[in-house]
C-alpha positions as CSV (number, residue, x, y, z in Angstrom):
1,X,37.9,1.6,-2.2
2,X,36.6,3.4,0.8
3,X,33.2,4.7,1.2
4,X,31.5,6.3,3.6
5,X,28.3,4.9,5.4
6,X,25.2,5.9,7.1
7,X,26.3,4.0,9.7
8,X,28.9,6.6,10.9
9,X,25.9,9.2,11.4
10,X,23.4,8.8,14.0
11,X,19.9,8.3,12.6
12,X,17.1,10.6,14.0
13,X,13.8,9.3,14.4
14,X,10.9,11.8,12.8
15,X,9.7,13.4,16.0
16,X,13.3,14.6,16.1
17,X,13.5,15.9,13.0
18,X,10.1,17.8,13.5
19,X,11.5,19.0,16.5
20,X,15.0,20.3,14.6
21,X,12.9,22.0,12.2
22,X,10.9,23.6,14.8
23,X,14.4,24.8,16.2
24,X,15.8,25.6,13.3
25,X,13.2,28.5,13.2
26,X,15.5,30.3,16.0
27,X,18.7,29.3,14.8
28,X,19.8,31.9,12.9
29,X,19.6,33.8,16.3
30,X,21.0,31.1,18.4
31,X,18.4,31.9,20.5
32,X,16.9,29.5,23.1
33,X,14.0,27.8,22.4
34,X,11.6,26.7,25.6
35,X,10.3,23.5,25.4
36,X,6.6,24.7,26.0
37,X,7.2,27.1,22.8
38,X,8.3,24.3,20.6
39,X,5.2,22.1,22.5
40,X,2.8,24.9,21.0
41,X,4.5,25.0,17.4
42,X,4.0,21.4,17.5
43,X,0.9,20.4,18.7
44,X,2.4,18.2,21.8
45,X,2.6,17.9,24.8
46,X,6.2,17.5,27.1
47,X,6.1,14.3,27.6
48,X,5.5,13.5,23.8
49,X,8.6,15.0,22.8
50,X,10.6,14.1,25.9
51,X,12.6,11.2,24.6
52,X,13.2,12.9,21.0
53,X,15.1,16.3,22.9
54,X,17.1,13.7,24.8
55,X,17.7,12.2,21.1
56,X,18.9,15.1,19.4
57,X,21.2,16.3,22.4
58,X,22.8,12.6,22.3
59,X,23.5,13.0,18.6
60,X,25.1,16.6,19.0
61,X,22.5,18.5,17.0
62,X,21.3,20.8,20.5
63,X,22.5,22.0,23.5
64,X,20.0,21.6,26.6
65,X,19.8,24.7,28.8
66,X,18.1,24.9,32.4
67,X,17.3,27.9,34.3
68,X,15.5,28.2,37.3
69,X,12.8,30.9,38.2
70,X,10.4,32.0,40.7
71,X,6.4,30.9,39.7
72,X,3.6,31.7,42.2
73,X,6.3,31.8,45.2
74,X,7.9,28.4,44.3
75,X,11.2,27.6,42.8
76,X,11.0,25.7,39.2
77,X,13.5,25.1,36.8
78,X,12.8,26.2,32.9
79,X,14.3,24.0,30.3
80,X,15.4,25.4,26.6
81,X,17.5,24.2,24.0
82,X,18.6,25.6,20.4
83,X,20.4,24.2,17.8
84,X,24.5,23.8,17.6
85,X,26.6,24.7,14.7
86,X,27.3,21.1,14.0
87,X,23.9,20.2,12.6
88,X,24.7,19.9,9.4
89,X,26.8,16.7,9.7
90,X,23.7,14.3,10.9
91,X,21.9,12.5,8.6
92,X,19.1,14.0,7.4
């Protein structure tokens, strides 16, 4: 008798699932998703959900995206991610 655990999913902490739900807004679109927009939706701040983005890209639920542009003269990067099609298959 084989049965399938919980084990073989990665579990997501719950600042990564707020932050899924916050991207799953978009997804529909598969449109990017900057991380001061999903900040703003959420009431934090970067650094708050910092470690949870890096969580969800670990597990394979989003893809990371950074582009760079031009602000007051200097050279910055902008960093956006969005769902992948595969989100469905972690645990919930």
């Amino acid at each position: 008798m084989s049965t399938s655990t919980t084990t073989d999913r990665p579990r997501l902490s719950d600042r990564a699932h707020r932050i899924q739900s916050q991207l799953s807004r978009h997804h529909a679109d598969g449109e990017w998703v900057a991380v001061a927009s999903i900040c703003d939706g959420l009431g934090l701040n970067s650094h708050e959900i910092r470690s949870a983005l890096a969580e969800l890209v670990t597990a394979g639920v989003a893809q990371r995206q950074r582009s760079f542009i031009c602000r007051d003269g200097r050279r910055t990067h902008c960093t956006s991610f969005r769902l992948t099609d595969n989100t469905r298959e972690v645990s919930a």
